[in-house]
C-alpha positions in Angstrom: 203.3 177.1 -53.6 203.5 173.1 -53.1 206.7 173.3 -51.7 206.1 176.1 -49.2 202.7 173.9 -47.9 205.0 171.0 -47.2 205.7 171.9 -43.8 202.0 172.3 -42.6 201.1 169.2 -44.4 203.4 166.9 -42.3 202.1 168.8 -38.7 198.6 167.3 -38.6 199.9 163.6 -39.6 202.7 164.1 -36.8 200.2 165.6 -34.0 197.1 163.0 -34.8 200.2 160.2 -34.2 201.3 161.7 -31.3 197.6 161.6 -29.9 197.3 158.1 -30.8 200.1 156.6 -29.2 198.3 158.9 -26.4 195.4 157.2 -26.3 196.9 153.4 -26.6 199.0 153.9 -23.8 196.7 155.8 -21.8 194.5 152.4 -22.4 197.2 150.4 -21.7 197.9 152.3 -18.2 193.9 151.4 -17.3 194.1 147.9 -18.0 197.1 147.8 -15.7 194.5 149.5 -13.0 191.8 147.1 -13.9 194.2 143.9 -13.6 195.0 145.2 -10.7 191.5 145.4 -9.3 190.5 149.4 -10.4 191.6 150.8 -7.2 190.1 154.3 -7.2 192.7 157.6 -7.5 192.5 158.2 -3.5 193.4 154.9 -3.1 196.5 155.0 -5.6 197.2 158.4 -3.6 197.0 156.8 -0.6 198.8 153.6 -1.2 201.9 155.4 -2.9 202.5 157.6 1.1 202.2 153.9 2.2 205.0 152.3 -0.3 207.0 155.3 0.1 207.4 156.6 -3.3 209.7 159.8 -4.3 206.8 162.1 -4.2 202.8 162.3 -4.1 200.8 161.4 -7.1 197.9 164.6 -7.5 194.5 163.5 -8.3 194.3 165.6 -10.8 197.5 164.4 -13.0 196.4 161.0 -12.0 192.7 161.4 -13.9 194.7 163.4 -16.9 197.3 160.3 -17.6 194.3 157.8 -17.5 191.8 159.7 -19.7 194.8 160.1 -22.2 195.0 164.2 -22.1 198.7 164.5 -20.8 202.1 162.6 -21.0 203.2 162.3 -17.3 207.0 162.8 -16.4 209.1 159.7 -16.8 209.5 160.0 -12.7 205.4 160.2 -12.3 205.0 157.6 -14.2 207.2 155.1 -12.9 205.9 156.0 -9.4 202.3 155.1 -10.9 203.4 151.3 -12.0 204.9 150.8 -8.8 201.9 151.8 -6.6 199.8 150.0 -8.9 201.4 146.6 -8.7 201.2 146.5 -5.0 197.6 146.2 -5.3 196.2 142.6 -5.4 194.0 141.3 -8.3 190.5 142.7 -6.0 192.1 146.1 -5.3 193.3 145.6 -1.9 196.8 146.7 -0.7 199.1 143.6 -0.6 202.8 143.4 0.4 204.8 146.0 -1.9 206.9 143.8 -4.4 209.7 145.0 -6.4 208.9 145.5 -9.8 211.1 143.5 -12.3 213.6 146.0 -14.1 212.2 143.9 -17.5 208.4 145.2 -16.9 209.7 149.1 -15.8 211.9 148.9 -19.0 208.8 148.3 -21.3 207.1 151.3 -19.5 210.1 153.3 -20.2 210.4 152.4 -23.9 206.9 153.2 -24.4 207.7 156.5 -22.6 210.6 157.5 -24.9 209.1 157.0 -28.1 205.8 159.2 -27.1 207.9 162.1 -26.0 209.9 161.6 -29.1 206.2 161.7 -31.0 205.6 165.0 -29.0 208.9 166.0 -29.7 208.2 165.9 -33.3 204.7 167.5 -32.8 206.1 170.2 -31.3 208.8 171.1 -34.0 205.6 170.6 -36.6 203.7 173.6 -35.1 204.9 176.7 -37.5 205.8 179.5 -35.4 203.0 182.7 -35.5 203.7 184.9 -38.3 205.6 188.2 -38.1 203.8 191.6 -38.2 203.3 192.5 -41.7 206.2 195.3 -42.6 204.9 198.5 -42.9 204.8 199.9 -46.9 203.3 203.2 -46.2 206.5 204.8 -46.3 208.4 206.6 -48.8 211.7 205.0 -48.7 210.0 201.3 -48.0 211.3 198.5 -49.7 209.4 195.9 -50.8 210.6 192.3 -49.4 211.2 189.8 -52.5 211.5 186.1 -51.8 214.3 184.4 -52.5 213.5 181.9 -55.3 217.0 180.1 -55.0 216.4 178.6 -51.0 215.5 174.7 -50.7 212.5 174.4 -48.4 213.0 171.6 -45.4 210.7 169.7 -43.6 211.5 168.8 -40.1 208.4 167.4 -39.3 209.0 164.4 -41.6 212.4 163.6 -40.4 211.1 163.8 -37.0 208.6 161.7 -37.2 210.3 159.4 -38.7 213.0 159.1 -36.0 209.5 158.6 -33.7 208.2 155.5 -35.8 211.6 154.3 -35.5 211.6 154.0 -32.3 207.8 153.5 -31.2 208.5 150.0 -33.4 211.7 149.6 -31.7 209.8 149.7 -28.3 207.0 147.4 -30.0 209.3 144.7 -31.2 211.2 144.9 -27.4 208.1 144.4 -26.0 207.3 142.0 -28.4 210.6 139.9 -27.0 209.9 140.5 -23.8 206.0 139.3 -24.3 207.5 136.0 -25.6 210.0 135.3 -23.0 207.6 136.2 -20.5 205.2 133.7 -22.0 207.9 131.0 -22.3 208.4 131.8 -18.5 204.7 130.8 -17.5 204.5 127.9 -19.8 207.1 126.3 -17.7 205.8 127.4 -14.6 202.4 126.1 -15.6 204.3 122.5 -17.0 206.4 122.5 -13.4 202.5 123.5 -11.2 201.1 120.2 -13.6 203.6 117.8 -13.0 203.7 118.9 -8.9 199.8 118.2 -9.1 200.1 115.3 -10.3 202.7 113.7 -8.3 200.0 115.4 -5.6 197.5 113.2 -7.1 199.5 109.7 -6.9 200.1 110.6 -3.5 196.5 111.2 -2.8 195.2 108.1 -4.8 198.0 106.4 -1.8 196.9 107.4 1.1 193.7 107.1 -0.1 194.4 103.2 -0.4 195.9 102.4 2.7 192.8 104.6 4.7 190.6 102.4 3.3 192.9 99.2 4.5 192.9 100.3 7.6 189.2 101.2 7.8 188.5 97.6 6.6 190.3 96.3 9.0 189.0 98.3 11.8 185.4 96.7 10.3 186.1 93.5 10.5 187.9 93.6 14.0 184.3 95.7 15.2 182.6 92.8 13.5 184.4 90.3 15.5 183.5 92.4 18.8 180.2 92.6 18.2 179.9 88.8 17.5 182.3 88.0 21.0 179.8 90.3 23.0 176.7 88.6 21.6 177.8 85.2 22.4 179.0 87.0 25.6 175.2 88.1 26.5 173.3 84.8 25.2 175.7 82.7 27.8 174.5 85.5 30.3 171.2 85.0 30.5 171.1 80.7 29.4 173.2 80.8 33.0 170.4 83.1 34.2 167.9 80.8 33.5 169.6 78.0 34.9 169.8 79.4 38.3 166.3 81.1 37.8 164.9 77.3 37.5 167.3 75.5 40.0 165.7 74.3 42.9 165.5 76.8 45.9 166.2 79.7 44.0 163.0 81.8 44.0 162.8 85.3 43.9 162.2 85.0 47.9 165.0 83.6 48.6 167.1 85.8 46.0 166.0 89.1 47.2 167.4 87.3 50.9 170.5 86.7 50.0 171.5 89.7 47.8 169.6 93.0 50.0 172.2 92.9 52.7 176.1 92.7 52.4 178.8 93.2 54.9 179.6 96.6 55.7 182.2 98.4 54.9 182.5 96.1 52.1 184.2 98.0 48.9 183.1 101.2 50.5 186.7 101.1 52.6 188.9 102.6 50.9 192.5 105.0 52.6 192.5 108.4 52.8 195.2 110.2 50.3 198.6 111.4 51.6 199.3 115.7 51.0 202.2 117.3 50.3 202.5 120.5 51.9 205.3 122.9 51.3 207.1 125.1 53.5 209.7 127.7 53.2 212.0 128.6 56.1 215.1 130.6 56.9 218.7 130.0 56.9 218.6 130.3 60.6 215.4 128.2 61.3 217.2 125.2 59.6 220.8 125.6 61.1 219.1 125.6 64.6 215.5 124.1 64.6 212.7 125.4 64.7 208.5 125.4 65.8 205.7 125.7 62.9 202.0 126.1 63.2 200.8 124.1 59.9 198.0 124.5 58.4 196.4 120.9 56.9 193.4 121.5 55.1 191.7 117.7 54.3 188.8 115.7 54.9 188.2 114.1 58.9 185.6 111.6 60.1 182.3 112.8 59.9 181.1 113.8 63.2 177.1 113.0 63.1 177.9 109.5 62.1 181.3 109.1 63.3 182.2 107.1 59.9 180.1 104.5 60.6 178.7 103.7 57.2 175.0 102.0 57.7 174.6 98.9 55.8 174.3 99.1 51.9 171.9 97.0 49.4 173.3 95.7 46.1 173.3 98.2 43.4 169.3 97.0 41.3 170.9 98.9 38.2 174.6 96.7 37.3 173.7 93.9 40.7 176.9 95.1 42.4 179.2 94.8 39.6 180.1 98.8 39.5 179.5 99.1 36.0 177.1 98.6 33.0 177.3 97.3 29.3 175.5 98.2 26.6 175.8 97.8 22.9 176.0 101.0 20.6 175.7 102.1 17.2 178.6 103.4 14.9 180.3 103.9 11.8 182.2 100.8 12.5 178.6 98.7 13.5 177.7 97.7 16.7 180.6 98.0 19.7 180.0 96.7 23.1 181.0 99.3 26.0 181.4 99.4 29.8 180.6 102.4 32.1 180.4 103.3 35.4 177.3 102.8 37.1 175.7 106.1 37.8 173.7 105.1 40.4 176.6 103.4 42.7 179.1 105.5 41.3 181.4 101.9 40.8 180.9 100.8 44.2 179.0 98.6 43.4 175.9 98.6 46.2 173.9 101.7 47.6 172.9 103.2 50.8 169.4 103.1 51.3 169.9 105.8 54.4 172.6 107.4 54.2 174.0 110.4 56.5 172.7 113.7 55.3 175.7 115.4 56.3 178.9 113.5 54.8 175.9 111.7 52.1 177.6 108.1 53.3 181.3 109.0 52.7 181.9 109.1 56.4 184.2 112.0 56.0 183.9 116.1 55.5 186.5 118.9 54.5 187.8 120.7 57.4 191.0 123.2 57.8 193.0 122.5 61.2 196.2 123.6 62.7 198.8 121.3 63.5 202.5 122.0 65.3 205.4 120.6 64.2 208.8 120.8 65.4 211.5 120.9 62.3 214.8 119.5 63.4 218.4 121.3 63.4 220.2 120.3 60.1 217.5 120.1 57.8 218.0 121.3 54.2 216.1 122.1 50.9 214.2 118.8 49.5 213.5 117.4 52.8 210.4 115.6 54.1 209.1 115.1 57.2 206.5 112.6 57.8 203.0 113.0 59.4 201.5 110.0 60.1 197.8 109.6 60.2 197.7 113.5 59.4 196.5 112.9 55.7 192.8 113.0 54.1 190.4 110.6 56.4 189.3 107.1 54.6 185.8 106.9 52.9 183.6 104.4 54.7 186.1 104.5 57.8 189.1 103.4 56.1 192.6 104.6 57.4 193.6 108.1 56.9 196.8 109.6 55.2 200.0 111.1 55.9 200.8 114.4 55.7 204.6 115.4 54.3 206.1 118.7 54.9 208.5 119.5 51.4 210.9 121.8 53.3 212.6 125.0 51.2 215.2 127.0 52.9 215.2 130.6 51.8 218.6 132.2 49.7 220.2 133.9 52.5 222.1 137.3 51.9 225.1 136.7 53.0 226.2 133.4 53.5 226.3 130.7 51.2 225.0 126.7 52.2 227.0 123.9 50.9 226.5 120.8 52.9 226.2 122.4 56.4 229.3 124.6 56.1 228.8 128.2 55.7 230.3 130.3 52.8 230.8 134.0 52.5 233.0 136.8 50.6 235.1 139.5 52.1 236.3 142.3 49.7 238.7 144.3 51.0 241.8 146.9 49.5 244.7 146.1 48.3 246.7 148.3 51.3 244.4 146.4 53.6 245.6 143.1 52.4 248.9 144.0 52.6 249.2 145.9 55.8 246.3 143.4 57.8 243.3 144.7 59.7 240.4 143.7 61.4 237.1 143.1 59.4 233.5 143.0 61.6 231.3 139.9 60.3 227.8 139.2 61.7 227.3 135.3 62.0 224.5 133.3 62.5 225.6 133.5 66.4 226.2 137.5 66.7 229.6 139.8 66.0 232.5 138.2 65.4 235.5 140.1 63.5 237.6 138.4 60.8 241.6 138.8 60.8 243.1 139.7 57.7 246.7 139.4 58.4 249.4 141.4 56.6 250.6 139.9 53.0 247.1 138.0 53.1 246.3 137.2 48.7 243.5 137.1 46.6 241.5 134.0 47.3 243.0 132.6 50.6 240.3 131.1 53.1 239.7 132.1 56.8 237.7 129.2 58.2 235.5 129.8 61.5 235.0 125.7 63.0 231.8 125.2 65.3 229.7 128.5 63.1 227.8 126.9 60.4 225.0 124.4 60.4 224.1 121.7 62.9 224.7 118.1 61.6 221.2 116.4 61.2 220.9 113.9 63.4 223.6 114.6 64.8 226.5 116.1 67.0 228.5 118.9 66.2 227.9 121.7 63.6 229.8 122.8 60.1 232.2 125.2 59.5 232.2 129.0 58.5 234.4 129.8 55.6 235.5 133.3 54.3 236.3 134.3 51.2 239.2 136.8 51.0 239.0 138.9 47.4 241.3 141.7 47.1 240.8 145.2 45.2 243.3 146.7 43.0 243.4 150.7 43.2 241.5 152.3 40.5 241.3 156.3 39.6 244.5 157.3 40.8 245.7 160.9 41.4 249.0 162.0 41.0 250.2 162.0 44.4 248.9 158.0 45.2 250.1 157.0 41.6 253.7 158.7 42.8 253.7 156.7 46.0 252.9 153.5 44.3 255.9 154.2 42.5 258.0 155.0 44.7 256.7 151.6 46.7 257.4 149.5 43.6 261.1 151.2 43.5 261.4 150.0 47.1 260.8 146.9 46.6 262.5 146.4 43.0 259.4 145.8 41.3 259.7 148.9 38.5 259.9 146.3 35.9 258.3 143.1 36.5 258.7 140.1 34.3 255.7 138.3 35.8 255.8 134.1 37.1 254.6 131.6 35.2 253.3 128.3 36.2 251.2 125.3 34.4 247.5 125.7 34.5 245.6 123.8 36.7 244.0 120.7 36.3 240.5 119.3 37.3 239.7 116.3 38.4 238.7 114.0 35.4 242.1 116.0 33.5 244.4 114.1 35.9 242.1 110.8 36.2 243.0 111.0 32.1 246.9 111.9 32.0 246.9 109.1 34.9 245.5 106.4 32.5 247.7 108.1 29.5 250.5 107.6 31.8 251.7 110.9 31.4 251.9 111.5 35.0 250.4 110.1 38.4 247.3 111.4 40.2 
């Protein structure tokens, strides 16, 4: 009897473990969701499509690992740590991280020795018992237990191969808990000495701010004083001419109501730039433009005749005003423009409601201009007295015309010669023909004569552009480039042949000759003496 119960006695130990070790690391799976913020199951769901896990996580499976009443695959739950630490510490998705192998290795360990637990659990469970053999019959024999057979227990060896290795995953867990730790203590001791070194630099610039900001006080401080002194010196010389003999406020106002006109209200007009494009032609030839200049002119109610101005009551004709402020720093003397006279100085008691005393208005007029033969990209031609119209009647401006010669399509400017490219077929080059060209002064045909190579020049004197200032007019030079045959059929590729036989060139061994040297590479072999220029 004790021996046969041995077996059901060791199933209940083995199962309640099994659901122990459940429940720990069903807990240990929700404090990894609440360190991670407690992101809701949707949200796991929905942020493991977004990492791009193996497969889906179901709610369902997801609420039966956390409440401890399933052990998920070793797949599901590797899936679940991995969506889980790409959650930040408030639950919201962050950048998906790698996991260490170290922290998925724990998870595995932990793993293992559960399903070895339920392993053990389920070799514990006694199967159910056979159907009870039926007696009733004549010939029946009754079944007699054999007394000799030693009873096992499978359960206990079992679940001892499962403690083995739930404390074999503790005390690796354990190691890595501790190297872990040793890990952020000197993370923590490296963060502590950067923040301090932080600090000393700090506590630095700290210092020399405040030098600085002592130094800007006592330079204020000496301001302030200069500009006091400045002031009381003002008005002791006001009061000396106040009290001089002959200087009453008559006699002041006399002297200082009417000035000179212009006076500083003369000033020049400004110069504009105005650009304008042309064509290849129009500049190798000359040409007529209608410009449009759009400046101020004279004012024509008071044809810029500025009525005569009073001294400004507000800075007396200096054109600006000073005035002692408050700041961090103390008290700082400053100078503005005068609002009233704008910097000029004096005022116009009347002035002209239509130009408000300036003795000039905006207007847009048309001017014609004749553009020389020659003329290239970057030049300038002046028009005097064309510019904006001087305030107070002062002289007006020049106007300058930036000149920008369109890209033609076909030819080429360098200088005032005229450059262009002829492509034509190899059989052309080598028999000559007669190539039309349209030129600035109408049809003109180029000779290709027989033999001609890649590269040679056909110049064309007297066709390019007019010299500036000048007699005589540039050159037009053609460009010969020369096609090879490409694509061909069996009956061209035999007459090439039987050309090249002709002509003993079946097997050509080529010419070679020294590359050729620019400028500065012969200036330099000259001074090395390795040959002359």
């Amino acid at each position: 009897m004790g021996d046969s119960a041995s077996p059901d006695s060791g199933e209940p130990h083995v199962q309640e473990s099994f659901a122990r070790e459940l429940s720990l690391f069903a807990k240990q799976l929700r404090d990894l969701r609440l360190d991670r913020g407690n992101p809701s199951l949707r949200d796991i769901a929905r942020r493991a499509e977004q990492v791009q896990v193996l497969r889906p996580l179901p709610l369902g499976t997801l609420s039966d690992v956390f409440n401890g009443k399933r052990l998920p695959r070793l797949e599901l739950l590797l899936t679940l740590v991995r969506t889980l630490l790409a959650f930040d510490e408030d639950g919201r998705p962050c950048q998906a991280l790698t996991p260490r192998s170290a922290e998925l290795d724990v998870w595995r360990s932990r793993w293992r020795a559960l399903e070895a637990l339920r392993t053990a659990a389920r070799v514990a469970s006694p199967p159910p018992d056979p159907p009870a053999p039926d007696l009733s019959g004549a010939d029946a024999t009754p079944h007699v237990p054999d007394t000799d057979a030693t009873p096992t227990d499978p359960a206990a060896s079992d679940a001892q191969d499962a403690a083995s290795l739930l404390h074999a995953a503790r005390t690796e867990a354990a190691g890595i808990r501790e190297v872990a730790g040793a890990r952020a203590d000197q993370l923590i001791a490296e963060a502590q000495a950067e923040r301090d070194q932080a600090a000393t630099e700090l506590a630095r610039l700290r210092g020399r701010v405040a030098e600085e900001l002592a130094t800007a006080r006592e330079e204020a401080q000496r301001e302030r004083e200069r500009a006091v002194a400045d002031a009381a010196r003002i008005r002791e010389q006001a009061r000396a001419q106040a009290a001089a003999p002959g200087s009453g406020p008559d006699d002041q106002a006399g002297a200082e109501d009417v000035e000179s006109s212009p006076g500083p209200r003369d000033r020049s007009g400004d110069d504009v730039v105005i650009p304008l494009e042309i064509a290849l032609e129009e500049a190798a030839f000359g040409v007529t433009k209608d410009v449009e200049v759009d400046t101020a002119v004279a004012c024509d109610r008071c044809g810029s005749q500025v009525p005569p101005a009073r001294k400004c009551d507000v800075c007396r004709g200096r054109g600006e005003v000073s005035g002692i402020t408050r700041s961090l720093l103390g008290q700082v003397m400053e100078s503005r423009t005068c609002a009233r006279c704008r910097g000029l100085g004096t005022v116009l008691p009347e002035p002209c409601p239509q130009c408000a005393g300036e003795g000039r208005v905006r207007s847009r007029r048309t001017r014609t201009v004749r553009l020389p033969a020659g003329i290239d990209s970057g030049t300038r031609i002046q028009l005097v007295g064309e510019g904006a119209a001087g305030a107070g009647g002062g002289p007006p401006g020049n106007v300058y015309l930036e000149i920008h010669v369109r890209p033609h399509e076909i030819f080429e400017r360098r200088g005032d010669d005229l450059h262009c490219t002829i492509t034509i077929p190899m059989t052309a080059a080598a028999l000559g023909t007669m190539i039309p060209l349209e030129t600035l002064d109408g049809a003109a045909e180029v000779a290709i004569r027989p033999g001609t190579q890649y590269g040679r020049t056909i110049p064309f004197p007297e066709r390019g552009v007019t010299h500036l200032n000048g007699d005589g007019r540039g050159d037009l030079v053609v460009h010969v480039e020369v096609t090879v045959a490409a694509g061909l059929d069996s009956v061209q590729e035999d007459l090439l042949r039987r050309l090249a036989r002709a002509r003993g060139e079946e097997h050509p061994t080529g010419e070679l000759t020294p590359g050729a040297q620019g400028f500065f590479s012969r200036l330099k072999d000259a001074f090395n003496g390795h040959q002359p220029m």
